[in-house]
N, C-alpha and C positions, 0 to 999 in steps of 0.2 A: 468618759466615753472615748474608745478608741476610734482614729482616723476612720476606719475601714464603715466602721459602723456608722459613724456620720456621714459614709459617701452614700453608704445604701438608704441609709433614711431621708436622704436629702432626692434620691435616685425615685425612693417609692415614692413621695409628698408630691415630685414633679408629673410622675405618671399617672395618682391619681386624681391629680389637678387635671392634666388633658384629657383625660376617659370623662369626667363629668363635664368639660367644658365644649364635647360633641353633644350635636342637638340632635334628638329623639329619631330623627328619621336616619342619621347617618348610624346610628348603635344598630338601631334594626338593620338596617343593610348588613353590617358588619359582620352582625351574629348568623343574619342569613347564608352568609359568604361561608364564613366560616363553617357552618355547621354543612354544607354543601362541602367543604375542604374536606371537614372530617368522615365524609362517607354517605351524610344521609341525603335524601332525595327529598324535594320540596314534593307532598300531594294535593298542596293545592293553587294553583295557577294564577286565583283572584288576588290571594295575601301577596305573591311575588310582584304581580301587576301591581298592587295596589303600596309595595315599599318601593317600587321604580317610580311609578306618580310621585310619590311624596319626596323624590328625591327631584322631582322638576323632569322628568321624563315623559314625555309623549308613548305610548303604548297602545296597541292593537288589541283589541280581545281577541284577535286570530294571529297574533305573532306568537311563536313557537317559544315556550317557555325558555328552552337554551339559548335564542338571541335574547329575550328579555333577560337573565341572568349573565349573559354576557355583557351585555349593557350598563346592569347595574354594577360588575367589574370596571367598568371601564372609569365608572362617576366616580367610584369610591378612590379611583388612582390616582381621578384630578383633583380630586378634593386633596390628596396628602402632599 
């Protein structure tokens, strides 16, 4: 097996060691973020409120979905 190929296997083994070793509430955020990145728009308010809760967030059922999604931005930044 050449160098190059051991760097990358050794590269993917460690990446996805870290992606499983995030717990359940930090993936959902992630995926939420993301897929917000990619274009789509959250429709529903309660699921967003309810991955900010589970990420230890205090939440308003009348805070505006863009500061609760900002917020959940913010968790995800401290957390890394």
């Amino acid at each position: 097996m050449s160098s190059n190929t051991k760097q990358r296997l050794l590269k993917w083994l460690g990446m996805a060691r870290f992606k499983q070793a995030l717990p359940p509430e930090m993936r959902q955020a992630k995926a939420l973020i993301a897929a917000i990145d990619a274009g789509g728009i959250p429709l529903n308010p309660a699921k967003v409120n309810e991955i900010a809760r589970n990420l230890g967030l205090e939440v308003s059922r009348k805070a505006p979905l863009e500061e609760t999604i900002r917020r959940i931005r913010a968790a995800l930044e401290r957390a890394v």
